[in-house]
MIFI-101000 format. One record per residue (C-alpha): residue number from 1; x, y, z. Coordinates in nm, 3 decimals, always signed. Layout:
  resi       c1       c2       c3
   NUM        X        Y        Z
...
***
This chain:
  resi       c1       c2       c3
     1   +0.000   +0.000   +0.000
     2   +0.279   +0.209   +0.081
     3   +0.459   +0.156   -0.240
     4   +0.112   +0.223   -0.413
     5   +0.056   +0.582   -0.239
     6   +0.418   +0.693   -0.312
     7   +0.428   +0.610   -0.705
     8   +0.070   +0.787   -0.720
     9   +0.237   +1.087   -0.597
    10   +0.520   +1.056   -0.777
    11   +0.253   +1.100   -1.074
    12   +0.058   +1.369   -0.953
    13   +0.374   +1.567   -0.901
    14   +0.505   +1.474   -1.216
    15   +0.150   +1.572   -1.407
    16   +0.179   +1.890   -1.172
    17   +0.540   +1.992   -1.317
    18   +0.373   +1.893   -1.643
    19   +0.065   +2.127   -1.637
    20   +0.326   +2.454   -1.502
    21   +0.539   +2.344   -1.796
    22   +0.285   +2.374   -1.992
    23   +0.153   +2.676   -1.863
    24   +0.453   +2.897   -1.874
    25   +0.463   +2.795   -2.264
    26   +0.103   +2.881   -2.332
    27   +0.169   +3.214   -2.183
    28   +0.533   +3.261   -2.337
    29   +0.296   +3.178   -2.697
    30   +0.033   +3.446   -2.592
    31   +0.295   +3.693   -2.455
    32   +0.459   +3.681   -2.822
    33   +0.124   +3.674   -2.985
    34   -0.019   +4.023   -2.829
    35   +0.382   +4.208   -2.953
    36   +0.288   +4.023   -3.301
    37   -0.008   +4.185   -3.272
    38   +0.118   +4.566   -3.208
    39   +0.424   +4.525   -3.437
    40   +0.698   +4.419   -3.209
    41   +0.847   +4.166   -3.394
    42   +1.208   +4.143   -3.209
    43   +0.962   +4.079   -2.862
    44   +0.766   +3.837   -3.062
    45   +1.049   +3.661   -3.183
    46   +1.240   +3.656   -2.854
    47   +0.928   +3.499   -2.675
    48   +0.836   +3.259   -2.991
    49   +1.240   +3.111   -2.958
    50   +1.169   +3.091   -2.533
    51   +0.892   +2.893   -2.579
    52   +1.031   +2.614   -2.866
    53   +1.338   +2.574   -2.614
    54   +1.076   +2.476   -2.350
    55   +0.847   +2.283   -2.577
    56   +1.193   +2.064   -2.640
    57   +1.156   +1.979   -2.246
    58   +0.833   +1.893   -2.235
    59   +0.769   +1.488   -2.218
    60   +0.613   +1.306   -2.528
    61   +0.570   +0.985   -2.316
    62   +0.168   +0.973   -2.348
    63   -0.027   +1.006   -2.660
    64   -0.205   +1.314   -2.523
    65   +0.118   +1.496   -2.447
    66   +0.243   +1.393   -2.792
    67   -0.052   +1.582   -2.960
    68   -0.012   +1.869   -2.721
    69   +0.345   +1.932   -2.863
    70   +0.262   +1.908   -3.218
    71   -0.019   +2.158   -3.191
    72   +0.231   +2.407   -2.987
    73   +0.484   +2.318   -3.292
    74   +0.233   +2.408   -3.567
    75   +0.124   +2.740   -3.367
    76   +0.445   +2.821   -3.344
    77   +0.564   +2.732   -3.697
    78   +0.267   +2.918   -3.806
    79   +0.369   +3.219   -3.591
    80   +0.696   +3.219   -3.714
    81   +0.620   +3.220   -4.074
    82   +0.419   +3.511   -4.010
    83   +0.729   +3.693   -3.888
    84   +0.931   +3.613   -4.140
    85   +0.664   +3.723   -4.387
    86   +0.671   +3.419   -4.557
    87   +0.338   +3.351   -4.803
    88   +0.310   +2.986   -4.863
    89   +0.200   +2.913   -5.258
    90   +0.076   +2.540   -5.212
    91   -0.030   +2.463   -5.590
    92   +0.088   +2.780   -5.844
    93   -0.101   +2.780   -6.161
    94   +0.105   +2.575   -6.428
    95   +0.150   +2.734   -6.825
    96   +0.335   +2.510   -6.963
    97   +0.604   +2.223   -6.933
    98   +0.899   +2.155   -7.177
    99   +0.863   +1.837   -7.155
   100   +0.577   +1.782   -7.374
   101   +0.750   +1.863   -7.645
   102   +1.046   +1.639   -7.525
   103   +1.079   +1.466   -7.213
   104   +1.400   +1.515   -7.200
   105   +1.405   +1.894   -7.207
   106   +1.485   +2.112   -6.896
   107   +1.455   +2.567   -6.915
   108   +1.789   +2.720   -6.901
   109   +1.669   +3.109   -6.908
   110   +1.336   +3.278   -6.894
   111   +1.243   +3.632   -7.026
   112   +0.867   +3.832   -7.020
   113   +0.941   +4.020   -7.332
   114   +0.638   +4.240   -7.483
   115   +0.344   +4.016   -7.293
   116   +0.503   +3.694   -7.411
   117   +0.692   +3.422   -7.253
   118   +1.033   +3.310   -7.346
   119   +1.222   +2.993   -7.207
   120   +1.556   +2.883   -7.356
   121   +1.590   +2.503   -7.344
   122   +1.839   +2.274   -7.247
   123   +1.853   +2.134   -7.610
   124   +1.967   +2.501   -7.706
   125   +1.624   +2.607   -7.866
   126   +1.402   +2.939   -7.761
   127   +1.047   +2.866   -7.691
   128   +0.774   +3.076   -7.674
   129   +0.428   +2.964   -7.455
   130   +0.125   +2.959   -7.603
   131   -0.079   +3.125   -7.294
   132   -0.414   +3.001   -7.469
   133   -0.312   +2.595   -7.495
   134   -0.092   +2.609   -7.215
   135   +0.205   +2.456   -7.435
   136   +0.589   +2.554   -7.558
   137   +0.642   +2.613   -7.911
   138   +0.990   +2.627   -8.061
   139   +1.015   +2.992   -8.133
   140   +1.331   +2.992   -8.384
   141   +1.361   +2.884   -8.716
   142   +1.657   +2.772   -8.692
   143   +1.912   +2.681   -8.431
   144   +2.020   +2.976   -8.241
   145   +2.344   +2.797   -8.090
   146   +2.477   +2.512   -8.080
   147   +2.615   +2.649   -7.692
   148   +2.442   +2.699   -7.342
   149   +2.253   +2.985   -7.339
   150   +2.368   +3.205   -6.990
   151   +2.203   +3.502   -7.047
   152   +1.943   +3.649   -7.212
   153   +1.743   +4.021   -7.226
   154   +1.571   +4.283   -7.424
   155   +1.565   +4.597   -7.546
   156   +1.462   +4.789   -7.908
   157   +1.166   +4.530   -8.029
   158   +1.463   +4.214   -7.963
   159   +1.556   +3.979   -7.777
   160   +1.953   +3.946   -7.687
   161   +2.068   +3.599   -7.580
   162   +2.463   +3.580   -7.447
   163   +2.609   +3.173   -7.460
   164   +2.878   +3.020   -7.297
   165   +3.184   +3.069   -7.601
   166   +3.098   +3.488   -7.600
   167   +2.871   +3.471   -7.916
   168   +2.565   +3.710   -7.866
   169   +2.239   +3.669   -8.065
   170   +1.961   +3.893   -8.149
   171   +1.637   +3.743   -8.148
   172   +1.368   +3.950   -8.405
   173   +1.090   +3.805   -8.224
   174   +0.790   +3.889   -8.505
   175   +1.028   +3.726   -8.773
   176   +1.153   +3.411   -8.539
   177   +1.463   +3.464   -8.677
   178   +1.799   +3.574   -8.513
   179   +2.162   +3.696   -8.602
   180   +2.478   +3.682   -8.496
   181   +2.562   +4.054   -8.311
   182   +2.904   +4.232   -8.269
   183   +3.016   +4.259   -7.942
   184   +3.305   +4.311   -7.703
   185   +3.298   +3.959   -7.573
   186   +3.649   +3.853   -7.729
   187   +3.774   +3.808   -7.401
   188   +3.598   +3.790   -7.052
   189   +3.433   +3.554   -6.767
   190   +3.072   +3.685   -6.857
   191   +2.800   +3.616   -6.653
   192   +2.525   +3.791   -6.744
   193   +2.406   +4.112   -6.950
   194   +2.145   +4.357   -6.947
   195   +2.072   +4.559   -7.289
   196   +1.962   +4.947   -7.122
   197   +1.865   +5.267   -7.367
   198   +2.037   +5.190   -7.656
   199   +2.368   +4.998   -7.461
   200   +2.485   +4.690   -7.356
   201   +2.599   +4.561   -6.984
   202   +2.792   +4.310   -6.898
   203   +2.831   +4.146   -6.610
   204   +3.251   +4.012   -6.629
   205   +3.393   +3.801   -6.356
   206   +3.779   +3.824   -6.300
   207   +4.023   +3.556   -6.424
   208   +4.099   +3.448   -6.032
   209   +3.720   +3.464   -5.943
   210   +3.841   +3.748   -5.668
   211   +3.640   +4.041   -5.811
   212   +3.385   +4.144   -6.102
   213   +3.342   +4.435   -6.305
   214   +3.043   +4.588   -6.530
   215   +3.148   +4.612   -6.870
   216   +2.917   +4.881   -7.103
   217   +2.955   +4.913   -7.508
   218   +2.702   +5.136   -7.691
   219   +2.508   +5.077   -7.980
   220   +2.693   +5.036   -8.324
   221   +2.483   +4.968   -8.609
   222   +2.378   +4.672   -8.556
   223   +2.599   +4.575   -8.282
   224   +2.776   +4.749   -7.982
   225   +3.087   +4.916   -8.035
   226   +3.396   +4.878   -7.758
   227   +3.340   +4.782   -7.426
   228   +3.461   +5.013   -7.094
   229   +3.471   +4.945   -6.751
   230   +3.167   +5.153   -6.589
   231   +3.243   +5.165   -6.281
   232   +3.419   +5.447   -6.190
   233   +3.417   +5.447   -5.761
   234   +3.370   +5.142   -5.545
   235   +3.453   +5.014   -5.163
   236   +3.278   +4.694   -5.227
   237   +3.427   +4.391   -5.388
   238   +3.155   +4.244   -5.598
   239   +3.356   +3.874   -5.577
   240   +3.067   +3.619   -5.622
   241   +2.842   +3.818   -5.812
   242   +2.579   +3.653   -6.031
   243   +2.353   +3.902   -6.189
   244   +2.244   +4.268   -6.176
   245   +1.968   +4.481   -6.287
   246   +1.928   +4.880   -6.450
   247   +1.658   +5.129   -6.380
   248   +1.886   +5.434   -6.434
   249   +2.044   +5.316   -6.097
   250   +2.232   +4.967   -6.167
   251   +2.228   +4.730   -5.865
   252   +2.497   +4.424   -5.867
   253   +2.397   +4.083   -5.687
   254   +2.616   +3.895   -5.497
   255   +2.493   +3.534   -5.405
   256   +2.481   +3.569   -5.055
   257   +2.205   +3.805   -5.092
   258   +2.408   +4.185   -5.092
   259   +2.268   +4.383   -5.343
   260   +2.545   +4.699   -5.399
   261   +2.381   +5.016   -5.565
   262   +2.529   +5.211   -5.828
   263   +2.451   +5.548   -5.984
   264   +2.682   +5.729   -6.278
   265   +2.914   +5.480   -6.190
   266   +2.923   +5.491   -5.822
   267   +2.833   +5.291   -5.537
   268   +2.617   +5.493   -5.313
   269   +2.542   +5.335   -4.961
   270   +2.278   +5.116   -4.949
   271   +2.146   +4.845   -4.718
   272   +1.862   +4.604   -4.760
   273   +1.654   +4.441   -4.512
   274   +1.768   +4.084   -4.277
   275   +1.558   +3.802   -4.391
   276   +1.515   +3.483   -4.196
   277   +1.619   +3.258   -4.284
   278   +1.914   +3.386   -4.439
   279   +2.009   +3.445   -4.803
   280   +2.310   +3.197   -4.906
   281   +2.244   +3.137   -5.287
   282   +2.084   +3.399   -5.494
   283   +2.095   +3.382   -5.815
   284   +1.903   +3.646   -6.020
   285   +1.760   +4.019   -5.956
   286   +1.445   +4.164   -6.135
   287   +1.322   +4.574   -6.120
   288   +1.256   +4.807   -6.400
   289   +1.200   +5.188   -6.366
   290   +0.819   +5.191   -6.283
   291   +0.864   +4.951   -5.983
   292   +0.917   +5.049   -5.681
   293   +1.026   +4.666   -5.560
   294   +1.306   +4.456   -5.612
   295   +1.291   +4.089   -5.625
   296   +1.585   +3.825   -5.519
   297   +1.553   +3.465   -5.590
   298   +1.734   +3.176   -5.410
   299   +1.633   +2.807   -5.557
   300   +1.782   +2.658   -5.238
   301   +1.506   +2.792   -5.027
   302   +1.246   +2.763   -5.307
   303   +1.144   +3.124   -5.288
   304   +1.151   +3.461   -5.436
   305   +1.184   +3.745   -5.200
   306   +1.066   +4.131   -5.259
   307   +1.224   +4.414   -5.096
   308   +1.124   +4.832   -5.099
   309   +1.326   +4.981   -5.353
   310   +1.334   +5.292   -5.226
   311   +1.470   +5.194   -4.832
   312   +1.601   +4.825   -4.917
   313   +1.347   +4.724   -4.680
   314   +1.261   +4.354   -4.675
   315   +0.857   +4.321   -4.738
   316   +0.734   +3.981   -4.830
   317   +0.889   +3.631   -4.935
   318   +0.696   +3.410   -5.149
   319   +0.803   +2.981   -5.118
   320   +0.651   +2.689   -5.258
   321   +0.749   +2.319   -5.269
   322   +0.701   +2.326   -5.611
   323   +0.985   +2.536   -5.674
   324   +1.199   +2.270   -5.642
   325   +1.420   +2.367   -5.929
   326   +1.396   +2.750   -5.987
   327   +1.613   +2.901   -6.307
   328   +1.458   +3.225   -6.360
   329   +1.163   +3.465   -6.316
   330   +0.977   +3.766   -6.425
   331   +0.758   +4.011   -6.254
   332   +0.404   +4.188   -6.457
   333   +0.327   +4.422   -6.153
   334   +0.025   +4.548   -6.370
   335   -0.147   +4.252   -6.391
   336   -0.047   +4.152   -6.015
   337   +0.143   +3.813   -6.170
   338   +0.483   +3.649   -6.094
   339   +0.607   +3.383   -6.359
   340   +0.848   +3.120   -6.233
   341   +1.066   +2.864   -6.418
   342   +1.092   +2.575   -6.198
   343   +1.295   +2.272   -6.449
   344   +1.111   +2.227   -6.698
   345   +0.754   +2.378   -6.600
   346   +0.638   +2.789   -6.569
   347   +0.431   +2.884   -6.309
   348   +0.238   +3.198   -6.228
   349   +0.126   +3.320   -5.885
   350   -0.014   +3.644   -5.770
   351   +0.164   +3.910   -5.687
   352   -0.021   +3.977   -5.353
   353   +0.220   +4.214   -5.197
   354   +0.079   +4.485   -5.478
   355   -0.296   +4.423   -5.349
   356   -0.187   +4.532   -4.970
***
């Protein structure tokens, strides 16, 4: 009997520890939920990280206390997400999918370019969607290159498409045909280029990967004439950069997420916004002159994240599962739509950030 009475209240203390465990977490959760709720997000976050430590305490050894956790989890997770401004896209509308034309075909590049949609193909062919049957049609006549295609955009009613042995290509895309352009590329690491007013950009990596420069030729005929180094005044080194964007200011992206600014040649201070978690693999930058965003992506976290243009602040981060293999993107902030090349298929989501 003895034996009896003292395991029973070995229990009821342990169920009593129990309940003030779970107490102090329910209140920790509601604590963080009211700062959520008048914009503190630091307190939030503080009290949202106290109260996972504690839910790591808390026994699992009955099925009741098992459920008790996950629902704590979810809140939490759920919480969190809304801190990190995170908008989940479960099922994005699909346009189209290379591979039923082949199923062997993968998108290399992607380009909006006057209302139409442009993906270059593993196989080294442009393709243009048809937005009514949802399918890729090969948009050249002919072969374009027989190289990978790096880099591609557009200016003066053409697409310009930059492969892997320095040959640049205009596209005419009413005559799906394109040409062979004169450029500066004789020499150079390029990685990408932007065509701006009338000149061409290039993005050139150094020959020991330590530092890269932006290279700008103007229009020549046809072609672009000489290339010179356009920067003129820098502090930052722009080793590991892997794209950048013009809209009068030019704005150079490094892959672990550090945009640097330019104007007339100069970097100007800048800084954009933390985002959690962390940027560690961006790969391309969108804006244009009417915008007043800037968008990052980063296939490793599946997501494509929009700052302020204006302050750098960070506003909204969009992630799906089904971006499980993200090349490129493009942005119609009129019609509220975000395209997405994920392998071989495009999606589209809305831009809900623009709504708000």
């Amino acid at each position: 009997g003895l034996k009896f009475l003292s395991t029973q209240r070995a229990k009821s203390a342990e169920q009593k520890a129990y309940e003030q465990q779970v107490m102090v977490i329910q209140d920790l959760m509601d604590r963080a939920g009211g700062a959520l709720i008048y914009r503190d997000e630091p307190q939030a976050r503080t009290l949202y990280q106290q109260a996972t430590s504690l839910l790591h305490e808390l026994p699992d050894n009955l099925p009741e206390r098992e459920m008790k956790i996950k629902k704590f989890t979810l809140d939490i997770e759920t919480a969190m997400d809304e801190l990190r401004h995170i908008v989940h896209v479960p099922n994005p509308a699909l346009l189209g999918d290379l591979t039923s034309s082949s199923p062997d075909i993968s998108g290399s590049k992607f380009i909006r370019f006057n209302a139409e949609l442009f993906v270059t193909g593993t196989d080294r062919n442009l393709y243009r969607l048809d937005q009514t049957l949802k399918v890729f049609k090969v948009a050249n006549t002919s072969p374009i290159t027989t190289n990978e295609i790096i880099s591609i955009s557009e200016d003066d009613k053409q697409l310009y498409l930059l492969d892997s042995a320095n040959l640049l290509f205009a596209f005419d895309a009413s005559k799906n045909t394109s040409v062979p352009v004169s450029a500066p590329l004789e020499e150079g690491r390029w990685k990408s280029l932007v065509t701006y007013a009338n000149r061409l950009y290039l993005l050139q990596g150094s020959p020991d990967g330590s530092d890269s420069q932006i290279i700008r030729a103007n229009k020549s005929g046809e072609g672009f004439g000489a290339g010179q180094s356009w920067i003129t005044s820098k502090t930052t080194s722009l080793n590991q950069a892997v794209s950048f964007i013009l809209d009068g200011s030019l704005y150079v992206l490094k892959s672990s997420g550090q945009v640097i600014r330019f104007q007339n040649g100069s970097e100007v201070g800048w800084t954009i916004g933390l985002v959690d978690p962390p940027v560690t693999q961006a790969t391309d930058i969108w804006t244009d002159p009417d915008s007043t965003f800037f968008y990052l992506l980063e296939p490793k976290n599946k997501r494509l994240i929009v700052y302020k243009k204006e302050t750098g602040a960070f506003l909204v981060q969009y992630q799906s599962d089904a971006f499980d293999n993200l090349k490129g993107f493009a942005v119609d902030e009129k019609n509220y739509t975000i395209y997405l090349l994920s392998g071989s298929k495009l999606y589209s989501i809305a831009a809900s950030h623009l709504r708000n």
